[in-house]
C-alpha positions in Angstrom: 26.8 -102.4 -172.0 28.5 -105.6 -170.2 32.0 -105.5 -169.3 34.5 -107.8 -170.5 35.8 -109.8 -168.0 39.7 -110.4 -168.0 40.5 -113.9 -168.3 41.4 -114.7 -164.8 38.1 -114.2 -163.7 36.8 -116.8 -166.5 39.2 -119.4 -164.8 37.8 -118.4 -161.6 34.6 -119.3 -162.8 35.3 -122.6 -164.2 37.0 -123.4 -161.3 34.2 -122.5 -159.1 33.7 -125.0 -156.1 37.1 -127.1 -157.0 39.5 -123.8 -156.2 37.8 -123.8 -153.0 36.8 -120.7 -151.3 40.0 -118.6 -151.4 39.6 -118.5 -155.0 35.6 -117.2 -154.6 37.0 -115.1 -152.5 39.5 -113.6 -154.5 37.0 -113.2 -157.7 34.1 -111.6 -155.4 36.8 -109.6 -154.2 38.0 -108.1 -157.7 34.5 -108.1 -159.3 33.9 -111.0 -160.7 31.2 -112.0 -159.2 28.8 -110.9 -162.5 28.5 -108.9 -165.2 28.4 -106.1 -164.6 28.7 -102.2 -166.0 31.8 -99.9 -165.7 31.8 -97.3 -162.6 30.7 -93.9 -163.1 34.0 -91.5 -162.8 33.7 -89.5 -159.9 31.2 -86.4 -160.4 29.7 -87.3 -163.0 26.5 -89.8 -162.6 24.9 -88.0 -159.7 21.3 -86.1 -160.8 17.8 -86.6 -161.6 16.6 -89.5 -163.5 13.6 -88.1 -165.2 11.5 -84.8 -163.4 13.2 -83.0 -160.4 10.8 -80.7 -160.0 8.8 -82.8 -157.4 8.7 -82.5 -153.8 9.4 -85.6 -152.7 12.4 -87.2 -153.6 13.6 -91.0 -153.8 17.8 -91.0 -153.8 19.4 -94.5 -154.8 23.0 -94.8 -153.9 24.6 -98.0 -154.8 27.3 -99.7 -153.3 31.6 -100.7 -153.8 31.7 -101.6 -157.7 28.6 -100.4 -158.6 26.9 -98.0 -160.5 23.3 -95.9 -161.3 23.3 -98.1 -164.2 24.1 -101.1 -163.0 23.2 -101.8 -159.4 19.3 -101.7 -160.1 19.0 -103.2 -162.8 17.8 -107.0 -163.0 20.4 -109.1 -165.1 17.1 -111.4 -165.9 14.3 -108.9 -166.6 16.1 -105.9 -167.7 13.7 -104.3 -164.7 15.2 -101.3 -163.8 14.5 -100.2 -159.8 14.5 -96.5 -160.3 12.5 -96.8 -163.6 9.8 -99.1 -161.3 9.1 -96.2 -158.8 9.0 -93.8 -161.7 6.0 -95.7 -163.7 4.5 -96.7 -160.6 1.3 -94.5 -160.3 0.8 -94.6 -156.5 3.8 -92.6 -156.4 3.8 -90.5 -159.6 4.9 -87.2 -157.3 8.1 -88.6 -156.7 10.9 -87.3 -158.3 14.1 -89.9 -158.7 18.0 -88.6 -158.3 20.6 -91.1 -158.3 24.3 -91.2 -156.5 26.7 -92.2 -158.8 30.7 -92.1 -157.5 34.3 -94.0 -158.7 34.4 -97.5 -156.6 36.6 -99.4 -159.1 37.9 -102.9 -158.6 41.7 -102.4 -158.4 42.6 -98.5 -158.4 42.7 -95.6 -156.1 39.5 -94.0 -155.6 38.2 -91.6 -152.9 37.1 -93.2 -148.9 33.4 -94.0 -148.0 33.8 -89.8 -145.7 35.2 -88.4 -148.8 32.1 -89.7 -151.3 29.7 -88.7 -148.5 31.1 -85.1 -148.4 31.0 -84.7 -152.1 27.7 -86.2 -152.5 25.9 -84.4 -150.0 27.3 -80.9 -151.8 26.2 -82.0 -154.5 22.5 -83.1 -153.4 22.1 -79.4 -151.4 23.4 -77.5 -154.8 21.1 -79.5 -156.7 18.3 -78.2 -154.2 17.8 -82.2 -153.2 17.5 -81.1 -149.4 16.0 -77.7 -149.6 12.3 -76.0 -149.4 9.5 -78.3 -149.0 11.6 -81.5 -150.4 11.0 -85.0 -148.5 13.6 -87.2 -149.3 13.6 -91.3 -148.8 17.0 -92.4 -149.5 17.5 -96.1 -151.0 21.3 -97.4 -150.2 22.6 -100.5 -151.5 25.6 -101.8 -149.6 28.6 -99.8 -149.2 25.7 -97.0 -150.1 24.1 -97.3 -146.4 27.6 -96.2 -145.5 27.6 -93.7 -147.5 23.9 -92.5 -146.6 24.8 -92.8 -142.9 28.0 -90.6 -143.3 25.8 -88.2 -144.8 22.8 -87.7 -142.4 25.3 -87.6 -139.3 27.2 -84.9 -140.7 23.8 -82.8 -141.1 23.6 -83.3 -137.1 25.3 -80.6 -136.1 24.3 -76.9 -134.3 23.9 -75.5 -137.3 20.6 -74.2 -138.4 21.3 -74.6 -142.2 22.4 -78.3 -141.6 19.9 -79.2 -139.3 17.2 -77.7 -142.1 18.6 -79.7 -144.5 18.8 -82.7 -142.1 14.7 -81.8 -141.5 14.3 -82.8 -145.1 15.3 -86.5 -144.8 12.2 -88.5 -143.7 13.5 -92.2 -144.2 16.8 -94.2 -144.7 16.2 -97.5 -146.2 19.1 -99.9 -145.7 19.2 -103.1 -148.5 22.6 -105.6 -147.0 24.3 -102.6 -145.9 27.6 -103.7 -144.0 26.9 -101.6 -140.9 29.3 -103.7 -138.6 31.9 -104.7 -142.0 31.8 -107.8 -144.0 34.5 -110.6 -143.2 35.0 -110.6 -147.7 36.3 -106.5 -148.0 39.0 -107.4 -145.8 40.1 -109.9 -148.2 39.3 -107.2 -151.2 41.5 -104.6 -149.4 44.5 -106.9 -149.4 44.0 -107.0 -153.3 42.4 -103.5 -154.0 44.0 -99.9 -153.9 40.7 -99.0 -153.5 40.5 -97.7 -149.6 36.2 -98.5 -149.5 37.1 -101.9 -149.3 39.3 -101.5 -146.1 36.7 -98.7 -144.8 34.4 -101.9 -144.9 36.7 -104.8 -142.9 34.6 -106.2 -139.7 33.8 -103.3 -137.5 36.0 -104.8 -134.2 39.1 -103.9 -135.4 37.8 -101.1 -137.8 37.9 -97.7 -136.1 35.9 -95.6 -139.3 32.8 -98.0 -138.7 32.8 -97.7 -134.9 32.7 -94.1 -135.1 30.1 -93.9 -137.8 28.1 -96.0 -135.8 28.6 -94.1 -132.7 27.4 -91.0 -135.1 24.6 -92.6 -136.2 23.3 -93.6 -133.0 23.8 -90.4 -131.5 21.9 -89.1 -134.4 19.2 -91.3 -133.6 18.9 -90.4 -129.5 19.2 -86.8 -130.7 16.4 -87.7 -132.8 14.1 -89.6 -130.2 15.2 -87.0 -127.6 13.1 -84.5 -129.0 10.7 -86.9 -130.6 11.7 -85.7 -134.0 9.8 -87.7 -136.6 12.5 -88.6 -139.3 14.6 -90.2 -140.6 12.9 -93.2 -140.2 15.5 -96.3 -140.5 14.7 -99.9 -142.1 16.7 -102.5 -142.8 16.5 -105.5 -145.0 19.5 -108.1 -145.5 20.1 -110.9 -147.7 19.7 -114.5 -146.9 21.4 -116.2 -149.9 24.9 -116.4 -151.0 26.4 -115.0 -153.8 28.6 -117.3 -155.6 28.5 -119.0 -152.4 29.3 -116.6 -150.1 27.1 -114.6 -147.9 28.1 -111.3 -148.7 26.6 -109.5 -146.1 24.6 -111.9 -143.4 22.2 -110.5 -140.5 25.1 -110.2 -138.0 27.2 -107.6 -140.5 24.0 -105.7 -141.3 23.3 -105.3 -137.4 22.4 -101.7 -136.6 20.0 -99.6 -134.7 16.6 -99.6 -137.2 13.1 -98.4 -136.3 11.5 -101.9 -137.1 12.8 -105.4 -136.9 15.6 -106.1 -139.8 13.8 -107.9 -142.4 15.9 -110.9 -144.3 14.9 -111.9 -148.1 15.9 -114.6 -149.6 17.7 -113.0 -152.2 21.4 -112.2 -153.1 23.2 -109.7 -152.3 22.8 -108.3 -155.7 19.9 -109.4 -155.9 18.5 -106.8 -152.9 19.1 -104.0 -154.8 17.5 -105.4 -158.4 14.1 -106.5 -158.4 12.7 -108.2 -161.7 9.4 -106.8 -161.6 7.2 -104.7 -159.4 5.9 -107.8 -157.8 9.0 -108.9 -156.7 10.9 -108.1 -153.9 12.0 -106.2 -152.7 10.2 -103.6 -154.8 6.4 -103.7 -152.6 8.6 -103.3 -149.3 10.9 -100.7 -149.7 7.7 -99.1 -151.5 6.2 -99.1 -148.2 8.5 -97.7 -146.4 8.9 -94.6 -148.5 5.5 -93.9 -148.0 5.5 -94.7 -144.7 8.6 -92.1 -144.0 7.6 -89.8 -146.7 4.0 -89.7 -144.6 6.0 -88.3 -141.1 5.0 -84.6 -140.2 7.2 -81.6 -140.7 8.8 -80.5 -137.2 12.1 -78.3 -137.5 14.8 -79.2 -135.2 16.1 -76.1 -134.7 12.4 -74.8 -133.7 12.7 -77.8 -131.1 16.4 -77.3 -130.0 15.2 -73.6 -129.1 12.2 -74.0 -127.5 13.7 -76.6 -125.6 16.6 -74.7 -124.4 14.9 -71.3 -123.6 11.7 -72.9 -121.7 12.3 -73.9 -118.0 11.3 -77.1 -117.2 8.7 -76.2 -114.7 7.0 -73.7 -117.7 7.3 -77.5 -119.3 5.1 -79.3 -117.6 1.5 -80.4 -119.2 -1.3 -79.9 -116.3 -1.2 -83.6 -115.8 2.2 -83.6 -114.8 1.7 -80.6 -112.3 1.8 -81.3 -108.6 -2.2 -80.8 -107.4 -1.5 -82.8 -104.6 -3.9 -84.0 -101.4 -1.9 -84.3 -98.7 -1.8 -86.9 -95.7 -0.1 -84.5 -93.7 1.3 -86.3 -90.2 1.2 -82.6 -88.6 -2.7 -82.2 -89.4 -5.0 -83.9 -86.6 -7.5 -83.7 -89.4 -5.4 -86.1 -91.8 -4.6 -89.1 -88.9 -6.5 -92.2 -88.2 -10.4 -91.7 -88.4 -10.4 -87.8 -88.7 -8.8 -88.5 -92.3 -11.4 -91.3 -93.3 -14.0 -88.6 -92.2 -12.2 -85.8 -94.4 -11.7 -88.3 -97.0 -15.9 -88.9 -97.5 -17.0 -85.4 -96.6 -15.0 -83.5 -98.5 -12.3 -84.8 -100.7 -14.6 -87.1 -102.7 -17.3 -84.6 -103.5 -14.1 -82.6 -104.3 -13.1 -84.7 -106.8 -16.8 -85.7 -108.1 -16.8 -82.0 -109.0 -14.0 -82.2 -111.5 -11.8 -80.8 -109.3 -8.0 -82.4 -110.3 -5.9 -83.8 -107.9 -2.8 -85.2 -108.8 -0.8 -86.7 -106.2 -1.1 -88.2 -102.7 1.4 -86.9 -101.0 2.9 -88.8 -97.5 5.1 -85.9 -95.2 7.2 -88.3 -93.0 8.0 -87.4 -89.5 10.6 -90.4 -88.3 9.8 -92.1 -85.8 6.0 -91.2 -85.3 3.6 -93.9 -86.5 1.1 -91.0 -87.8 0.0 -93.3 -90.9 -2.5 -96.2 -90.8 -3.0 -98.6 -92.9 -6.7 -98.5 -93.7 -7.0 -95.0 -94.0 -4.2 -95.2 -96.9 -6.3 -97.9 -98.7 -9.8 -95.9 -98.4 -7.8 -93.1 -100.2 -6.3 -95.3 -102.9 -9.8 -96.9 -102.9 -11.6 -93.4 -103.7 -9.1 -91.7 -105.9 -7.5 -94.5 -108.4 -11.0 -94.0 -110.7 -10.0 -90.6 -111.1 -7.4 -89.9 -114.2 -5.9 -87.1 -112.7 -4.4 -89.2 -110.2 -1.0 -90.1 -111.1 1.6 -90.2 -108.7 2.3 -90.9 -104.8 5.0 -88.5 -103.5 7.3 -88.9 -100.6 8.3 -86.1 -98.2 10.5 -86.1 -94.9 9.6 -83.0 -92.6 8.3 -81.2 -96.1 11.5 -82.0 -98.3 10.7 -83.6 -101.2 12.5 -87.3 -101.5 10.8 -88.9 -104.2 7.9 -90.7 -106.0 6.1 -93.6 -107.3 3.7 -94.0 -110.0 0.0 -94.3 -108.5 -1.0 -97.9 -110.0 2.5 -99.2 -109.0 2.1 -97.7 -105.6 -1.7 -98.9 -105.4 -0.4 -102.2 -106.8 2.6 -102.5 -104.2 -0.2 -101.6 -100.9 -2.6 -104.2 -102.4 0.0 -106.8 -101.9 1.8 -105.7 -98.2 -0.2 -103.0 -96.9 1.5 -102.7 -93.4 4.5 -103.4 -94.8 4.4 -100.1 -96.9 2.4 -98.2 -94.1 5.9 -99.0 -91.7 8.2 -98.0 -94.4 6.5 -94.5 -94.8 6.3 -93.7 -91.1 10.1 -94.9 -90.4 11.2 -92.8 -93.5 13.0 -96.2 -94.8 13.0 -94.7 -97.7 15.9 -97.1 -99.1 12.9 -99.8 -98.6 10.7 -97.9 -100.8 13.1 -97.1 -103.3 13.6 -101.0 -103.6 10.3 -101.3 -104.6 10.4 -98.9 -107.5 10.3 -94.8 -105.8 12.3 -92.7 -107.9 14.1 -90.2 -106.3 15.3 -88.1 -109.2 15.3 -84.5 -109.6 15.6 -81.4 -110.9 15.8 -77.9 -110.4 13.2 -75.9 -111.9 15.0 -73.0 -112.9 16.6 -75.6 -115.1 15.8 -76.3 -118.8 13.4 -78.3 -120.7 16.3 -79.3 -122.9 18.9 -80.2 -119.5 15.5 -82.4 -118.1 15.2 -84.4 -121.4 19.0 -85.1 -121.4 18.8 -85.8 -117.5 16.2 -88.3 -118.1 17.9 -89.9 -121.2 21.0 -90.1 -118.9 19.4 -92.0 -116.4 16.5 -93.9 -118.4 14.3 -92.6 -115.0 10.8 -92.4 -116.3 10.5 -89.1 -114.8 12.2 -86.4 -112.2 10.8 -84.2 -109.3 10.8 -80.5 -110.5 11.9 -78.6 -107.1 11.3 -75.2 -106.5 13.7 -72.8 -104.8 12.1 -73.3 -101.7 12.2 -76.9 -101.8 8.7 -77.9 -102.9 7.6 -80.0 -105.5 6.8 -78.1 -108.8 5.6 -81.7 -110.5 6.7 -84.7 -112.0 9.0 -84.5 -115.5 8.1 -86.9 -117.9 10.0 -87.6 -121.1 6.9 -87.7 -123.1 5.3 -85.1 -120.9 7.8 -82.2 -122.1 8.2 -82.8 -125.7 4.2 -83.1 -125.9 4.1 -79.3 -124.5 6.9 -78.6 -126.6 5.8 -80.2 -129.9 2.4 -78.1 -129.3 4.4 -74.9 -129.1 6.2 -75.0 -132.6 3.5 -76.4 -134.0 1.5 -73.4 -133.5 4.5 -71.2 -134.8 4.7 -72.7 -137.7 
């Protein structure tokens, strides 16, 4: 049932473009905007619209001065976005539960933290994010807030959280204000309502700033462990609403898993399709599927394993240290005597099967041991080989750092001597110039401190050093969690 408007908001209407845009301020600001239904009082709309009893799980929360009823339904059609989903047979094993909470126009009514707590009570006693569920939110707005709120509060050491956080496979943001909008600030002058203020532009608004710090945290703790949910997508409006752009690409600017996608639609008009065809009905139905279609992997399983497996237990074969050594101390490995080794009896070596991982270069200063042509017949024979992955650096058998093979291989092609005088003069400054990483890591340490080490640093790998000094293998990002991943897997 429409709501009456009071009679100011009639004269803000007919006065439209002639009052100018304070006054299409002021009426966006108190809800006049639309027609448009009373809000739910607080605890009372949230639950399942139609079957619960399915394992996955679409929740719709709207935004400031909405409602369930309201928010999704299309003023034109009658189309009704939740009902849409519902009828739609390609996702008949969804079950639907709305979030419905107070955001009136003028009164008091509870902050954007104190809905999220409420709301996500309420979704783990109504078993929303328990057992086998796979939840897809759908936020509208203010809702994003609100949805965000949530999910970073689930991020926490605690096993029954992080469960419950294991459950939420996709976030889909509609216009959500994720750095303010310029229009709540002029709302909060008006409004008792503190949502509006929790919404003013993000540079001078401390709640947003540190919801967004949460929520990228989330994300990187997310990503660290390769975690596959929840995915994030993010759609924004490109058309004003009584002619104001409610909430443009700049305020809906936050970390999503694609490109933000702009519709050229209202920003009520983002959350209310008018028919299945429209948008943004086939998108967001996408991207549930897409989310809902992520594997199970328990972050607590991966937190564990992580912290009680030693990064050198961590390391996939190809990231071991296997390595052929042009050793300056072996008569064997200088000048021709290495070509000759090289042909009669590392090649067959290596047409066997056998794996060898690294060529390794043990620096003596000042000693011209290594020659240029010798190095290139090496690259020459071992770059078809898979196994070969890295070229390591040592100085009197200490480990100092490494390069990837085709960026070494790439880097001799173009100044052979060059390189050759940098590795027998130990200028390692030189090298690292041209892309050595010297990184590392003890290998005593954990899988867990390695991935944080290399998120710290954005190195794409670190040397794993034994007690005594030598080179365990390389630590890759992608390397660990691979090794990891297979391990819960096969527990589960």
């Amino acid at each position: 049932m429409e709501r009456r408007l009071p009679n100011w908001c009639a004269v803000v209407r007919r006065s439209g473009i002639a009052a100018g845009v304070p006054t299409v301020l002021l009426g966006l600001a108190l809800g006049c905007a639309g027609p448009r239904e009373a809000s739910p009082v607080a605890g009372g709309a949230s639950g399942f619209f139609g079957p619960g009893d399915r394992d996955n799980v679409v929740v719709f929360i709207h935004g400031v001065m909405g409602s369930p009823q309201s928010t999704w339904r299309n003023a034109s059609t009658g189309a009704y976005f939740p009902e849409l989903i519902q009828t739609d047979p390609e996702l008949r094993d969804y079950s639907i539960y709305l979030i419905g909470y107070a955001s009136p126009t003028i009164a008091r009514a509870a902050t954007i933290t104190e809905v999220a707590a409420r709301e996500l009570q309420r979704l783990k006693d109504d078993g929303v994010l328990a057992g086998k569920r796979r939840v897809v939110i759908v936020a509208h707005s203010m809702g994003g807030l609100v949805a965000k709120r949530m999910i970073v509060e689930m991020n926490r050491p605690n096993r029954d959280e992080l469960d419950s956080l294991d459950r939420v496979k996709g976030v889909i943001f509609l216009s959500t204000p994720a750095m303010g909008a310029p229009i709540a600030e002029y709302a909060s002058w008006l409004s008792l309502n503190p949502q509006f203020a929790n919404m003013t532009p993000a540079d001078f608004n401390a709640f947003l700033q540190a919801l967004e710090d949460d929520w990228q945290n989330m994300l990187r703790d997310r990503d660290l462990l390769q975690i596959p949910g929840p995915r994030v997508f993010c759609a924004y409006e490109t058309q004003p609403t009584a002619g104001i752009m409610v909430v443009s690409r700049v305020y809906a600017a936050s970390r999503c898993d694609a490109n933000p996608l702009g519709m050229d639609l209202s920003h009520t008009g983002i959350a209310s399709p008018g028919s299945a065809s429209n948008d943004p009905y086939g998108w967001v139905k996408a991207r549930i599927r897409e989310a809902a279609a992520a594997k199970d992997l328990s972050r607590k399983a991966m937190l564990s394993e992580a912290r009680g497996t030693a990064v050198a237990s961590a390391l996939p074969p190809e990231s071991q240290h296997l390595p052929l050594v042009l050793d300056a101390a072996d008569p064997n490995m200088v000048g021709k005597g290495s070509i000759d080794r090289l042909f009669r009896d590392i090649q067959p070596r290596l047409a066997r099967g056998e794996r060898i991982t690294s060529l390794t270069f043990d620096t003596l200063p000042g000693r011209d041991y290594y020659v240029a042509f010798a190095i290139d017949e090496y690259l020459k024979v071992m770059r078809p080989y898979p196994a070969f992955r890295y070229v390591v650096f040592l100085e009197r058998g200490r480990y100092v750092g490494w390069m990837p093979a085709p960026r070494f291989a790439a880097l001799f092609q173009q100044q052979g001597a060059q390189v050759t005088r940098w590795i027998n003069a130990g200028d390692f400054a030189a090298l690292r110039g041209q892309g050595m990483q010297e990184g590392s890591i003890p290998s005593t340490a954990t899988a867990l401190e390695a991935l944080n080490q290399l998120e710290e640093t954005r190195a794409p790998g670190l040397g794993v050093i034994a007690p005594d000094g030598k080179l365990v293998g390389i630590a890759s990002r992608s390397g660990i969690v691979t090794l990891l991943v297979s391990r819960v897997i096969a527990r589960q």
